[in-house]
C-alpha positions in Angstrom: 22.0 -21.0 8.3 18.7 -20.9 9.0 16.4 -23.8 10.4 13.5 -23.1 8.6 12.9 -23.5 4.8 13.0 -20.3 2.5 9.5 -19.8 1.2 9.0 -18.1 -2.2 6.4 -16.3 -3.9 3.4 -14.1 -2.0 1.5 -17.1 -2.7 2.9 -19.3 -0.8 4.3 -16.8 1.7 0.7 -15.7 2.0 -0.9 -19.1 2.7 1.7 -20.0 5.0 1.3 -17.5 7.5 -2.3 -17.2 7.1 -3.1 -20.9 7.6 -0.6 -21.6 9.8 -1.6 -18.7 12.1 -5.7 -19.8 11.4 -4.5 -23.0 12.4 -2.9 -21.7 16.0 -6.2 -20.1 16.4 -8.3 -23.2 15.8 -6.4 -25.1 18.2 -6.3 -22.6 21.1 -10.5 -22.4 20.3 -10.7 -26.1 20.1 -8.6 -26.2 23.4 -10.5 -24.1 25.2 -13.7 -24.6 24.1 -13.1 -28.8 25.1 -11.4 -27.6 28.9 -14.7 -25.5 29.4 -16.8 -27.6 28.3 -15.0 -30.4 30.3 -15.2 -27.8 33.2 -19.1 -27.2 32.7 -20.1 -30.4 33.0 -18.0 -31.4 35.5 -19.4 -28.9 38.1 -22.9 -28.8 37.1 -22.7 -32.4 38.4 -20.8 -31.6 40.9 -23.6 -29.0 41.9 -26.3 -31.3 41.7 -24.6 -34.0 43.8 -23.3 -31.6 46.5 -27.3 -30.3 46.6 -28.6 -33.7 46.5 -26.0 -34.2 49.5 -27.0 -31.6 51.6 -30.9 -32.3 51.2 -30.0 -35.7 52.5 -28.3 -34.7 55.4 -31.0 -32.0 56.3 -33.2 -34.3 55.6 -32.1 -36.8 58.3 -30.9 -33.6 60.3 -34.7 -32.3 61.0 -36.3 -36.2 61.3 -34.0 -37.2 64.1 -35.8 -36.0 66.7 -38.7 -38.3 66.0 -36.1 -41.6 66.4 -35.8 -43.5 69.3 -32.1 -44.5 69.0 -29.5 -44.1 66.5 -30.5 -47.9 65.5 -33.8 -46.4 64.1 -31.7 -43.4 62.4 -29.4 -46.2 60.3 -32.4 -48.2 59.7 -34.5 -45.2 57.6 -30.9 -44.2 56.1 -30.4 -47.7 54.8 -34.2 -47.5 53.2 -33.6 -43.8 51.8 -30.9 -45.5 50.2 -33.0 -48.6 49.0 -35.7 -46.2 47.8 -33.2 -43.8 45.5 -34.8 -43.1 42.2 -32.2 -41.3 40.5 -29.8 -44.8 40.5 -29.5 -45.0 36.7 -26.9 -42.5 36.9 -25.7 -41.9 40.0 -24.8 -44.8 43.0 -26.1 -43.7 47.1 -24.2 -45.1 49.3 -24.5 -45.4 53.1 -21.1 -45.8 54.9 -20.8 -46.5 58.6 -18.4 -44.0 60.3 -15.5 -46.0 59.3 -15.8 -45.2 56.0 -17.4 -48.8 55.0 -20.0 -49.7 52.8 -22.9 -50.9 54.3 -25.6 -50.6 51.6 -25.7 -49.2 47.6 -28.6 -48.0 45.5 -27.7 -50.1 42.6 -25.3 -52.8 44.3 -22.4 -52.1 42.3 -20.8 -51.8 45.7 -20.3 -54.5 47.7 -21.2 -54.5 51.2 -17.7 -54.1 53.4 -15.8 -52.5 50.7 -14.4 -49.0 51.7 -14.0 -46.3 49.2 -10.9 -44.5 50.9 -11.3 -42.0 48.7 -10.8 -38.2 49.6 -14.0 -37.0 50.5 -14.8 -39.8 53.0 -11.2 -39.2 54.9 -12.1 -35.0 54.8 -15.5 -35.7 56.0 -14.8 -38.3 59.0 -12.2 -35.1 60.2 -14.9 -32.3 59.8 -18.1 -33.9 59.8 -18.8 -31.6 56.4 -20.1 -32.3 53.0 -16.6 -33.1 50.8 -16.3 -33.7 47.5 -13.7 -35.7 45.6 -12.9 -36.2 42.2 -10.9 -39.1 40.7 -9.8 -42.6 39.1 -11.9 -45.2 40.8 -9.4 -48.0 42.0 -12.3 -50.7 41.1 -12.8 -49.7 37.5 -10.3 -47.5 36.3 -13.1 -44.7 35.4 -13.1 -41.7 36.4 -15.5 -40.7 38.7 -17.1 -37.7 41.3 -18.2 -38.4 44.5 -19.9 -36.6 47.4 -20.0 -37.4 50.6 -22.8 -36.1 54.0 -22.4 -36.8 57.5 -25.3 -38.1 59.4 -25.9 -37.2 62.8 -28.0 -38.1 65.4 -27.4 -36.4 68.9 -24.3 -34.6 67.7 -22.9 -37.8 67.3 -22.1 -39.0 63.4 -23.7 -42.2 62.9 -23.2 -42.6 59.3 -22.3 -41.6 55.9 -24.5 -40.2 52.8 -22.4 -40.8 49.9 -23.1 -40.2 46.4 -21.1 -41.4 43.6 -21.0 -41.2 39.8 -19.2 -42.0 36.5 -17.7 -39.2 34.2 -17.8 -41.7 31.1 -20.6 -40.1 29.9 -19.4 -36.8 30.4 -16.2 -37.5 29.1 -17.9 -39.3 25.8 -20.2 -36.4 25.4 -17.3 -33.9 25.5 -15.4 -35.8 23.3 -17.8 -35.4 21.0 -18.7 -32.6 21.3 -14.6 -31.5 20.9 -14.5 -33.7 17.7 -17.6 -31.4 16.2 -15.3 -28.5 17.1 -12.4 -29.5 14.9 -14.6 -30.9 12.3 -15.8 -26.8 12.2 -12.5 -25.6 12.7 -11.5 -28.1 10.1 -14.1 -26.6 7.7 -13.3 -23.0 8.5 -9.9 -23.9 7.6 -10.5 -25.1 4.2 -13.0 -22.3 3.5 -10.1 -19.9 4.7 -7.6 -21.6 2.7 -10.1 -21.8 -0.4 -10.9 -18.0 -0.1 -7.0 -16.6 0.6 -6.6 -19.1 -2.4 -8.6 -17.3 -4.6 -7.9 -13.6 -2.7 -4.0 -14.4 -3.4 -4.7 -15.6 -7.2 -6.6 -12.3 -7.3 -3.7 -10.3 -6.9 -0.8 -12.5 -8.0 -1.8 -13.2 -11.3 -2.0 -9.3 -11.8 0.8 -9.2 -10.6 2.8 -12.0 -12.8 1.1 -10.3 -15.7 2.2 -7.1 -15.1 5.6 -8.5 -14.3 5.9 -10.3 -17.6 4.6 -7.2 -20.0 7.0 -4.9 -18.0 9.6 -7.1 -19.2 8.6 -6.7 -22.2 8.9 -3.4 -21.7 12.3 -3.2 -21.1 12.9 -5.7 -24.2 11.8 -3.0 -26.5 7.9 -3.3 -26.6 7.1 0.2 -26.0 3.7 1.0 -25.7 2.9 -2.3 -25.0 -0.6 -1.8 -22.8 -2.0 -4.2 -19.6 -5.3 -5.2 -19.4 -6.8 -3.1 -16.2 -9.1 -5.6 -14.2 -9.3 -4.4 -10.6 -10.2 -0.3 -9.3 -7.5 -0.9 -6.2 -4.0 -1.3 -5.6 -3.1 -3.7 -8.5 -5.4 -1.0 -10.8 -3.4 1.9 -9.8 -0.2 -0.4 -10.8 -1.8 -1.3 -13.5 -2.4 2.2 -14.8 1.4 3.8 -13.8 2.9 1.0 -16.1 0.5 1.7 -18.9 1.1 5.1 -18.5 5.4 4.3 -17.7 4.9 2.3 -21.0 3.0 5.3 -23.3 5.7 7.9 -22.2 8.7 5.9 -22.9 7.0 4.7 -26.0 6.8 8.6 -26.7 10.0 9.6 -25.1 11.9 6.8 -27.6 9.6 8.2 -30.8 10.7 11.9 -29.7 14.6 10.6 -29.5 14.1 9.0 -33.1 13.2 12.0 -34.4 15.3 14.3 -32.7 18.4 11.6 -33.8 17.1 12.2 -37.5 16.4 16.2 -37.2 19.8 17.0 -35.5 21.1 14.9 -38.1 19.5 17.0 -40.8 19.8 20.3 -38.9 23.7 19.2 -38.6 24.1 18.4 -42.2 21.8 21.6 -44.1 24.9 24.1 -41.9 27.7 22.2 -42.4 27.0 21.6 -46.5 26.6 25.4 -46.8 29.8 25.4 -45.2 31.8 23.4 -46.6 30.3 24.5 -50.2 30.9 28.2 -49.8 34.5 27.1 -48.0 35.6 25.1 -50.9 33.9 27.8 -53.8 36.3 30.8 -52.1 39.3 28.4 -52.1 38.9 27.4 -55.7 38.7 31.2 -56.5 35.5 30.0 -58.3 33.5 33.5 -56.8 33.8 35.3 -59.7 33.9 38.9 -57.4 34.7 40.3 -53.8 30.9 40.5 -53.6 30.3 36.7 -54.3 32.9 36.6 -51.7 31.6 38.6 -49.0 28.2 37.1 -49.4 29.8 33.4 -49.1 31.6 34.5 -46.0 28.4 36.0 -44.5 27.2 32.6 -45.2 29.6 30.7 -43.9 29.3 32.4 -40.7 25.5 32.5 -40.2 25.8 28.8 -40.7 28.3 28.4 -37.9 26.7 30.5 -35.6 23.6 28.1 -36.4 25.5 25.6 -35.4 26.8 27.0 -32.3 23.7 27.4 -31.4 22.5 23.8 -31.7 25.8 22.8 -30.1 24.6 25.1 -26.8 21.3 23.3 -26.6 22.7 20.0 -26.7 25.3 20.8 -24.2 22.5 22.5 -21.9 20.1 19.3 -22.5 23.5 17.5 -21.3 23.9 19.2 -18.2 20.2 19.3 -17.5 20.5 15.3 -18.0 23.4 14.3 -15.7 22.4 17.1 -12.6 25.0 19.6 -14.0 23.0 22.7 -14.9 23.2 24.5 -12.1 22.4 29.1 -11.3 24.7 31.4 -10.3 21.8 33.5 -8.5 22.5 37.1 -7.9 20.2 40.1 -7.8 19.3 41.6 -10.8 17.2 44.0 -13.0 14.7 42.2 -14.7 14.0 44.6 -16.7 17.4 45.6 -17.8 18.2 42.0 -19.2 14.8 41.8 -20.6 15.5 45.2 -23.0 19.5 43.9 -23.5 17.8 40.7 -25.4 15.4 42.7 -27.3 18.0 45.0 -28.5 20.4 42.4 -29.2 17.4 40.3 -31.8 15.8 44.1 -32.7 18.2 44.6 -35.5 18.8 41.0 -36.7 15.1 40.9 -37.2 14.6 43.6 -38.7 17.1 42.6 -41.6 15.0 39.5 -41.8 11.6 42.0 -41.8 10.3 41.2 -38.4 9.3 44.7 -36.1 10.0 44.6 -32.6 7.9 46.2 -30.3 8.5 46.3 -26.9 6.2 47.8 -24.2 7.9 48.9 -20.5 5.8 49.6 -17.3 6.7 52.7 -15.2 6.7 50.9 -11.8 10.4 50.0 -11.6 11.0 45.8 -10.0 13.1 46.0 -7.0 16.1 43.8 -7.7 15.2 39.9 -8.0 17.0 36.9 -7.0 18.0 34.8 -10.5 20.5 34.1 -12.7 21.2 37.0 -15.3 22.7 34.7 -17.9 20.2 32.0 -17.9 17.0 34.5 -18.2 18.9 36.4 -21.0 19.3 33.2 -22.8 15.1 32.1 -22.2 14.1 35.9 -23.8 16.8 35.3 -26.7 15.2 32.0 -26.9 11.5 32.5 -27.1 12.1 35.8 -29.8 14.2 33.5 -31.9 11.6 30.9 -31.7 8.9 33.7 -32.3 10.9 34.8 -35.3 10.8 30.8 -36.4 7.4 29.7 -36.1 6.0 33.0 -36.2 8.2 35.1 -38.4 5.5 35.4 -41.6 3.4 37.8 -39.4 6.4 40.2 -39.4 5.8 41.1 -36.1 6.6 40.3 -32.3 5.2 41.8 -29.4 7.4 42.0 -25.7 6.3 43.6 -23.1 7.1 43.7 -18.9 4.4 44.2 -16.0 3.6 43.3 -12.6 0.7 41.0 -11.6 0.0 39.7 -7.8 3.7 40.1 -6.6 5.2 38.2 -9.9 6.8 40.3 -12.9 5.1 38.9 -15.9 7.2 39.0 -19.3 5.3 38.4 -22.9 6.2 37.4 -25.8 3.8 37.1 -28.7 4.4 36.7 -32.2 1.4 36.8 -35.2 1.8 33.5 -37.3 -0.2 30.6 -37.0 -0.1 30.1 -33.7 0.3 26.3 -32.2 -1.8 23.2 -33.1 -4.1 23.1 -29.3 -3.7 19.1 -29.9 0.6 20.0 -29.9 0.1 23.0 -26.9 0.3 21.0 -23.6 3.8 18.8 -25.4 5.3 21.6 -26.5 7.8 22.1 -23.7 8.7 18.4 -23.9 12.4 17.7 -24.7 12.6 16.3 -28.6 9.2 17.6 -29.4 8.3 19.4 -32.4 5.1 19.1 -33.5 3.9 19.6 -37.0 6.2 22.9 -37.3 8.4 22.8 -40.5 10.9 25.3 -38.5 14.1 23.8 -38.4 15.4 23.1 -34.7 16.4 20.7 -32.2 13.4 20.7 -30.2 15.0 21.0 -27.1 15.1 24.7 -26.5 11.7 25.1 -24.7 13.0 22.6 -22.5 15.7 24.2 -21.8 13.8 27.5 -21.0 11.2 25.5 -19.0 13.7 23.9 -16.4 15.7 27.6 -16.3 12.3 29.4 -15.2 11.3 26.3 -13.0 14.7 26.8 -11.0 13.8 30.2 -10.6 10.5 29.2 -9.1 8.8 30.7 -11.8 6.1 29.3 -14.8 6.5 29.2 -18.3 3.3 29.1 -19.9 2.7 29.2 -23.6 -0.6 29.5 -25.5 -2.5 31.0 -28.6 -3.4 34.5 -28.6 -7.4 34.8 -28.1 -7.9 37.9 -30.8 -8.7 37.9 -34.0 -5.3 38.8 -34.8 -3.8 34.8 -34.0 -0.3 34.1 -33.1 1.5 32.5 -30.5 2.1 34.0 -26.5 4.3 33.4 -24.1 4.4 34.0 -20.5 7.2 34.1 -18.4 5.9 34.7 -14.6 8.5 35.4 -12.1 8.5 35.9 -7.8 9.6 39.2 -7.1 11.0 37.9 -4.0 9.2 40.4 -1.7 
């Protein structure tokens, strides 16, 4: 189980690690801002005291010559003490070689004491300016202190000793550390204020979007979110409007496609059954009245079969079952064996069929014979259906940069340009009064796709009107 507490929601995720990492950050600053700081003062003081130090000693270094004993050399060290200007802040002491007070600037040192401290101990063993910083036994502060040697004749007659309290320093850097985390205190809150309102910025998008897509998938198609932001949460915003408009469309298509098939279903099957039930009655009064029934009878079943197809190809298509059985083949041979096969039925329904060939003959191309057979018998049957009043359909076969283009164009009224770029939707069918399923052009669409090919369907640009369809496929080579 884990130690620390689950956090939910980006909000609180979000302020969590961004505080608690701004707040790491603060306190390393704060840290090391207050140890340099600390440090700064520390040896600028130390600077000043070792310089003041070693102007002393050659001081006393370059006016021994004019004393007469090292009597006279103590005396003048013991007024250069006595005469020390700079006593507010820091204490001169002279030490005898011992390492015991003898005089103070200030008297805050009484006569006899001895410091032991480091830098009087270093300096009686290497007659050096030492340094030592510390706790003073006396007052408990803590405190720097520098110590000279005097000499006279090579000889160390005394000690130059400078001393002063850090309590300033330490006061002044604890103020100045307690201005640092009263800025990093105020960074923090404007941080935490402005990821407050960066966060809302994208959660409450976020929860709103949430909620209408559940909506959503309650029912509400269509249902639209309100697009505030050009970013991320904008983009978001815009694929579940559009996720929203398509199913909204998709579940209108269904609807009617549910009603039509219904209706397409129910037109075949009551010819059927009427007809079926007439013969058995012996009601048809002649063998003619009983050949046309039968004729009838079996147009409407091939209907039928028909529709049946398409919904078991939509079916396939659905569930990842459609599938090619690619071979090569001669495009141009399957494209004449549908024409033939619709050039008489149409004609008994008053539709010409003209087809026009190309002399260059199309190596053999990758595809599935069966499949393209059954997009050409599509498009003429839906050329005879939408465009069968202008009792005339145009094929033809050519090559165009390295595809083979087939056409098919019929002369009715052509397609709505508002209904043109939904046309090859599954369940779409437009203002047409053609009966169908409205999932044929589908069908064709994801046959010529798989064959890496385009199917692209527009309004012929003459005078003469219609509808044309373009079936462009790779010749492989």
């Amino acid at each position: 189980m884990s130690p620390f507490p689950k956090v939910k929601g980006i909000r609180q995720r979000w302020l969590l690690n961004s505080v608690s990492i701004m707040v790491m950050i603060l306190v390393v600053v704060v840290v090391i801002f207050s140890l340099f700081t600390k440090n700064y003062y520390d040896s600028s003081i130390l600077t000043d005291m070792e310089s003041k130090a070693r102007t002393a000693a050659s001081y006393f270094s370059t006016e021994a010559s004019s004393y007469n004993s090292s009597g006279d050399y103590v005396t003048v060290a013991q007024d250069y003490v006595s005469s020390f200007e700079d006593g507010t802040r820091i204490e001169l002491q002279f030490l005898n070689p011992a390492g015991r007070v003898i005089y103070s600037s200030n008297g805050l040192t009484l006569s006899g004491t001895m410091p032991g401290t480091g830098d009087i101990t270093q300096l009686q063993n290497t007659q050096a300016i030492c340094s030592w910083k510390g706790t003073s036994s006396q007052t408990g502060e803590r405190i720097t202190a520098v110590s000279a040697p005097l000499l006279y004749n090579g000889e160390m007659v005394g000690i130059m000793r400078y001393v002063t309290s850090m309590r300033l320093v330490d006061r002044q850097v604890i103020i100045l550390t307690l201005v640092a985390v009263i800025l990093s205190v105020s960074i923090l809150i404007l941080v935490y204020i402005s990821n407050i309102y960066f966060v809302r910025s994208i959660v409450d998008p976020v929860k709103n979007i949430t909620g209408i897509a559940r909506r959503i998938a309650g029912g509400s198609y269509g249902i639209q979110v309100e697009k505030k932001f050009d970013d991320e949460v904008g983009d978001l915003t815009d694929a579940i409007n559009d996720m929203s408009m398509r199913i909204k469309q998709a579940e209108s298509m269904k609807s009617e496609f549910i009603s039509s098939v219904s209706h397409e279903l129910r037109t075949p099957l009551t010819a059927i059954t009427g007809w079926a039930e007439t013969i058995m009655s012996g009601e048809a009064r002649d063998e003619g009245d009983v050949r046309k029934g039968m004729g009838i009878i079996a147009s409407e079943a091939r209907r039928l079969s028909g529709m049946v197809e398409e919904l078991l190809e939509f079916s396939r298509i659905e569930d990842g079952r459609f599938t090619l059985s690619v071979e090569p083949m001669d495009i141009k041979a399957e494209l004449e064996d549908a024409v033939y096969t619709y050039h008489e039925f149409l004609a008994a329904e008053g539709i010409a069929v003209y087809h026009t060939d190309c002399e260059e003959e199309f190596p053999p191309i990758p595809g599935d014979p069966d499949r393209l057979r059954q997009v050409f018998c599509n498009l003429l049957d839906n050329a005879a259906k939408h465009g069968g009043a202008g009792k005339r359909i145009d094929t033809a076969i050519f090559p165009e940069e390295g595809d083979v283009v087939i056409t098919v164009r019929d002369y009715g009224p052509g397609i709505p340009p508002e209904e043109l770029p939904n046309v090859k939707y599954k369940f779409y069918k437009g203002s047409s009064t053609a009966r169908g399923s409205g999932i044929g052009l589908a069908v064709c669409e994801e046959i010529i796709t798989r064959h890496n090919g385009e199917l692209i369907i527009s309004n012929a640009e003459d005078e003469a009107g219609g509808c044309l369809v373009e079936v462009r496929l790779p010749t492989g080579t």
